[in-house]
C-alpha positions, 0 to 999 in steps of 0.5 A: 600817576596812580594815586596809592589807596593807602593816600587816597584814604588820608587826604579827606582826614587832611583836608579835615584839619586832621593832623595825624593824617596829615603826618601819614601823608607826609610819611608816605610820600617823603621816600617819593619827594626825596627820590625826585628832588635829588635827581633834579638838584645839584649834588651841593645843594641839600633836596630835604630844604626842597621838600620842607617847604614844598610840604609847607606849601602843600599844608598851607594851601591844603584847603584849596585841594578840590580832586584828591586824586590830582594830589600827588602830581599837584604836590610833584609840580609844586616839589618841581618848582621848589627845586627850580628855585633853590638851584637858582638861589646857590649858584655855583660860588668859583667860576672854573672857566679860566682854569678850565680852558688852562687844563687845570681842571679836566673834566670827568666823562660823567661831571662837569668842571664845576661839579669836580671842583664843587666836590673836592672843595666840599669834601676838602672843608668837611674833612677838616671841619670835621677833624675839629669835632669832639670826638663823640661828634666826629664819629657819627659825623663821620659816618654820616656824611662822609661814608653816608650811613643811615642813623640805624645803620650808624646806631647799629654799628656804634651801638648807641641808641638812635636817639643819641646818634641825632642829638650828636648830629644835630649838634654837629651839623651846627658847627660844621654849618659855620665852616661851610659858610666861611668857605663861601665868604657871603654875607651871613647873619647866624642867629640863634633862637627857641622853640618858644612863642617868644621868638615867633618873629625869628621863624617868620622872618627865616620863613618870608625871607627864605631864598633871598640875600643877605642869608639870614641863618636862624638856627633853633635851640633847644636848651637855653645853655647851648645857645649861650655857649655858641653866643658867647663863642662866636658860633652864633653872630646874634641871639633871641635871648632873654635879659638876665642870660644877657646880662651875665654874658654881659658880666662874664666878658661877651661883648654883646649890643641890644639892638631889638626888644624880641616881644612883651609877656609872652610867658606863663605859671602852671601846676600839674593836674595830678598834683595837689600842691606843688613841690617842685618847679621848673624854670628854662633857666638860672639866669631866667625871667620867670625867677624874676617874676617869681619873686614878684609874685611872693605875696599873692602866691606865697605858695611859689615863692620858696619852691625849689625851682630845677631847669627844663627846657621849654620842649621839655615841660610835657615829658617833665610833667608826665615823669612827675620829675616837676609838678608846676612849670613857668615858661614861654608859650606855647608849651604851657597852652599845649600842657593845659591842652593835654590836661596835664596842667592848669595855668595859674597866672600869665606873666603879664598879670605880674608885670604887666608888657614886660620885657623877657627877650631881646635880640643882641648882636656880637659887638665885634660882628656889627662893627662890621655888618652894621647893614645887615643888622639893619635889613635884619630887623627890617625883615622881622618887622614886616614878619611883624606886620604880617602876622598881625594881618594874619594870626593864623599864617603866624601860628601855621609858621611856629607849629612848622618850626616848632612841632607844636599843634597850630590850635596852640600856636593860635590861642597864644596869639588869640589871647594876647598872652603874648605882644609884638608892640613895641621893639624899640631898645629902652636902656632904663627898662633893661637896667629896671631889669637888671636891678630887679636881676640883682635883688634876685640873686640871679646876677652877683653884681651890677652889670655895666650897661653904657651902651648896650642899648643900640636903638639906631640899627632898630630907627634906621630899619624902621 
């Protein structure tokens, strides 16, 4: 297999640690990738899982590269692998034989008995899940995946932009994620979380785990308010959440348990570089953290103290602070290393100079969800403490996970973890700090009302996992 010289000239850059390279490359082969793996996988199984961690493979073990013309049957051979491995990990569910010899179920002259079945089941379960869409989600998922148009296609005869046409995507590929698990009825934890240093411990975990059972489907948010939402409707089984949106979840009838503390600190306040004094400040949402430690902060910077505060999202902060629609931002890393890094912004203070290893997120479960999956909470916080472990072994392998998550530049990812702006210490559940915070919640007028938290605190899941 020739290796194209438009390739050849980016794999030294690569190899380098040039990331622009690196993306070129995986541009250029992604058309290859996607015409392989799809000739080698079954229909039902999606090959862009195949080829992601394939790419990951690749970039982790990019180094190791010695001939850069022996990178393309290198990757292919690796791409081979992957497939192998993911069609041994979803395995046709129904077993056709019985119908088969019935002749119930006739096989077509191209396809087995199971690939017939597989796909009218498939297609049976997405009509009516997506028949449940909104409707300005059921169009474009429609489209999509029943008549499988591309995104310019679908942008072009809609005439949306195609920015919109992913977000509706993105969206309703979530909800009709939990309708395809329900047709396989396996043991499936759904748990939400940011694109934040917060929850790197999530990442890992999905990452170390991926292939095995019981599946644990982490899916990333972008906004705080859509998972809270899909927490308190029961998309989501269980959340990486922070402890005041916990705790109004709590107050507004979400029956929630705490069973993890997610990390300590982790957090940080910066001004933009173009502004003088700030005007207006970010935070990623009403029912915060950083507004608690905003308040604690009145008298060393009074300046903060009574600044109009607007929500943005945490992958928002750079295009927020470019527009000048905010001009200090206080938020989960690594967005602020990586706004400082672009000379947008200048850190004022980290979270834990304020209240030093404090509590920010923490992972709850639905109470009804583990009233009866108590053991997959269980190996659920087993499999976060070992990513726990492995990452304090190997910082670098943690940061080379959260930039694949996140699309945040390793260099950030590391100098958080570097830095110790954020720590995984301790994740044992401690009811009297979560009603510490939820006192100092209260003063701040985040929530309204004491919140009744007899029982939240579960710390037997986190002592039977250890």
């Amino acid at each position: 297999m020739a290796l194209p010289q438009s390739l050849a000239k980016l794999i030294s850059p690569a190899l380098n640690g040039n990331i622009g390279a690196w993306k070129s490359i995986v541009e250029l082969i992604s058309p290859l990738a996607l015409r392989y793996a799809q000739e080698r996988l079954p229909s039902h199984i999606c090959p862009e899982d195949a080829i992601q961690e394939s790419l990951l493979i690749v970039y982790n073990n990019l180094h190791k590269l010695r001939n850069k013309y022996v990178f393309l049957p290198w990757f292919k051979a690796i791409l081979h692998s992957q497939c192998i491995k993911l069609a041994a990990r979803h395995p046709y569910e129904i077993s056709l034989d019985q119908l088969d010899t019935q002749g119930l179920l006739p096989p077509s002259k191209n396809q087995n008995p199971e690939d017939v079945y597989w796909v009218m089941e498939l297609r049976k379960t997405i009509d009516f899940a997506i028949k449940s869409l909104p409707w300005h989600l059921r169009e474009v998922a429609f489209l999509f995946y029943l008549q499988e148009l591309s995104i310019d296609e679908i942008a072009q005869l809609s005439q949306l932009p195609q920015g919109t046409i992913k977000k509706r995507l993105f969206t309703a590929k979530r909800l009709l994620m939990g309708n395809l698990t329900e047709l396989h009825d396996e043991e499936v934890l759904r748990v939400g979380y940011m694109p934040i240093s917060d929850h790197l411990l999530s990442m890992c975990a999905d990452h170390l785990h991926s292939g095995r059972k019981p599946i644990f489907d982490s899916r990333r948010y972008l906004s705080w308010s859509s998972l809270a939402k899909d927490l308190q409707s029961g998309v989501l089984d269980a959340a990486f959440i922070m402890v005041p949106l916990a705790l109004y979840l709590l107050q507004t009838g979400t029956k929630l348990i705490y069973v993890m503390n997610a990390h300590h600190d982790g957090s940080s306040l910066a001004v933009s570089t173009a502004n003088k004094q700030a005007q207006c400040i970010g935070v990623p949402s009403n029912y915060s953290t950083h507004r608690i430690l905003l308040n604690q902060i009145a008298y060393n910077y009074p300046e903060f103290f009574k600044l109009p505060t607007v929500v943005v999202n945490p992958s928002s902060v750079i295009s927020s602070m470019r527009t000048n629609k905010i001009d200090a931002f206080f938020c989960g890393e690594p967005w602020i290393s990586k706004c400082v890094r672009q000379g947008l912004a200048r850190v004022v203070t980290h979270s834990h100079d304020i209240l030093p290893n404090h509590m920010c997120c923490i992972l709850v479960v639905r109470q009804e969800y583990a009233q009866h999956r108590d053991q997959l909470i269980v190996k659920y916080i087993r499999a976060l403490r070992l990513a726990r472990d492995k990452v304090y072994k190997d910082l670098t392998m943690g940061a080379k996970i959260q930039s694949h998550y996140t699309n945040v530049e390793i260099d950030s990812a590391l100098h958080v973890l570097e830095r110790r702006t954020i720590n995984f210490d301790n994740l044992t559940p401690d009811q009297a700090r979560i009603e510490a915070l939820a006192k100092l919640a209260q003063k701040t007028n985040i929530l309204d009302s004491s919140c009744a938290l007899t029982g939240f605190a579960q710390p037997d899941f986190f002592g039977t996992a250890y």
